[in-house]
C-alpha positions as CSV (number, residue, x, y, z in Angstrom):
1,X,106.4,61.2,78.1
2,X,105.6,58.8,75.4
3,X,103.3,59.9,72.7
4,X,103.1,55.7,71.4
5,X,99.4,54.7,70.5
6,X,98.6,51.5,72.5
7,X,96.0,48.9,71.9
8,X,92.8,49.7,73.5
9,X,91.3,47.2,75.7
10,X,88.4,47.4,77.4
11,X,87.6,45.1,81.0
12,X,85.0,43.0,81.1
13,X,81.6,44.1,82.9
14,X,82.2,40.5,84.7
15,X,86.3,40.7,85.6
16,X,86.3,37.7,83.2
17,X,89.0,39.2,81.0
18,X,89.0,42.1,78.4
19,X,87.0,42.7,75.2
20,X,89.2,43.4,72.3
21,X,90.0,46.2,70.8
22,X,88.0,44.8,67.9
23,X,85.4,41.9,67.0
24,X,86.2,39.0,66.2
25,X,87.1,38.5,62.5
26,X,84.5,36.8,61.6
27,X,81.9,38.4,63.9
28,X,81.0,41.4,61.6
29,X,83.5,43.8,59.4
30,X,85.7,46.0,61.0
31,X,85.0,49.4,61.4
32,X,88.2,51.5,60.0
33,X,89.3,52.6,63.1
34,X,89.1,48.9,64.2
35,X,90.9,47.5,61.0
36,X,93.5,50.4,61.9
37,X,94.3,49.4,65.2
38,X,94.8,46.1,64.7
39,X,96.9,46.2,61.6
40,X,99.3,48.9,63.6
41,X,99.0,44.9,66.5
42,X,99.7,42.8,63.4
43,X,102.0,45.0,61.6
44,X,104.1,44.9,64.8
45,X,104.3,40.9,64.9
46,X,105.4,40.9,61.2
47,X,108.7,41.4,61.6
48,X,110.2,37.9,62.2
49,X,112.8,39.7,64.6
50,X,110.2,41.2,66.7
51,X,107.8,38.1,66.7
52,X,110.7,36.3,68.3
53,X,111.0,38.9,70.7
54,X,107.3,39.3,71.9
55,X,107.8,35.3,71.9
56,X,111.0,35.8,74.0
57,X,108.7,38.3,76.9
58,X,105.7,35.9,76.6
59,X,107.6,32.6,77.2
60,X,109.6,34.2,79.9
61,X,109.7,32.4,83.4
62,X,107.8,35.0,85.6
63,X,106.0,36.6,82.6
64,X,108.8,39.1,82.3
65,X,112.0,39.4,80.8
66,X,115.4,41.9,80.8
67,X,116.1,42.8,77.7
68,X,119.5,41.6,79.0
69,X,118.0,37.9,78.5
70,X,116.3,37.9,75.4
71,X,118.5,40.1,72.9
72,X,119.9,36.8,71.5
73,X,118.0,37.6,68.2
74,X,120.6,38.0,65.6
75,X,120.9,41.4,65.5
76,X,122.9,44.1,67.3
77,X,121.4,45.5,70.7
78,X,120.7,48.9,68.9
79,X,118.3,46.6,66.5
80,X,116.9,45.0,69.7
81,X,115.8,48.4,71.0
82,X,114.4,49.6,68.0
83,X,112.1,45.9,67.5
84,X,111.6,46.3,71.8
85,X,110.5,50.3,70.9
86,X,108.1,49.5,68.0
87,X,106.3,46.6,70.2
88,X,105.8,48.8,72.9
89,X,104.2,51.6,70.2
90,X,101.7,49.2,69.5
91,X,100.5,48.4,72.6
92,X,102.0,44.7,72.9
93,X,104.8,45.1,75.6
94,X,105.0,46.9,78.6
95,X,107.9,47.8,80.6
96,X,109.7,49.3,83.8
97,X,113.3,50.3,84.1
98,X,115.0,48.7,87.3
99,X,118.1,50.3,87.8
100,X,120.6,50.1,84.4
101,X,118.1,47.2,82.8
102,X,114.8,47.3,81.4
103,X,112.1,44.6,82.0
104,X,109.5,44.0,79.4
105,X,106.3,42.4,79.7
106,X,103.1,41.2,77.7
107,X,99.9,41.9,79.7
108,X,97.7,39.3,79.9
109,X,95.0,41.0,78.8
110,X,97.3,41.9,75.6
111,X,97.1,37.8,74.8
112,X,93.4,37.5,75.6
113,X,92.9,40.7,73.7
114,X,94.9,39.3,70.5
115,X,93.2,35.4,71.2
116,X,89.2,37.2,70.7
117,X,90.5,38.7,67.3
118,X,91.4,35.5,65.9
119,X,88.4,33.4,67.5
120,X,86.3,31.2,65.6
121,X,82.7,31.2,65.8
122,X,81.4,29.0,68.6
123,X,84.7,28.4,70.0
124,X,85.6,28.5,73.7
């Protein structure tokens, strides 16, 4: 059993999607627990090794990836695990072991989730 803190994410009442786990930025202020949460999201992508990696799963043909196919990331595959490790803490990758390999993957409610934050006003 893990004891990693994911990102909450709520469905729609609709199906349309998710609600983020907090406003928009420039909907209100965030509350602390929101400003925590999403700092723990944006504190994971600011490592320039791990944002390559998320990009890595994201971009992936299928929506998934082996972590066979995307530790080409500079460092050694010990690193990789520990960047893959900390993106699944914050709730940014899932994944599934299939035999020796482990597949990771972003849900898409993860991007949708991450695309609210950062919406605009009045943008669609």
């Amino acid at each position: 059993m893990s004891n990693a803190k994911v990102l909450p994410l709520l469905g729609s009442a609709e199906g349309q999607g998710v609600a983020p786990c907090c406003p928009p930025l420039t909907e209100r202020p965030m509350t602390a627990g929101e400003a925590e949460t999403a700092a723990r999201m944006f504190k994971a992508l600011g490592d320039p090794v791990r944002l390559r990696l998320f990009s890595a799963v994201a971009s992936h043909e299928g929506g998934e990836a082996c972590v066979c196919d995307i530790s080409d990331v500079g460092v050694s595959q010990p690193t990789v695990s520990h960047h893959l490790k900390k993106l699944k803490e914050a709730g940014l990758l899932a994944s599934e072991r299939r035999g020796t390999w482990v597949y990771y993957r972003v849900e898409p409610s993860v991007l949708a989730a991450m695309g609210k934050l950062l919406t605009m006003p009045g943008a669609a």
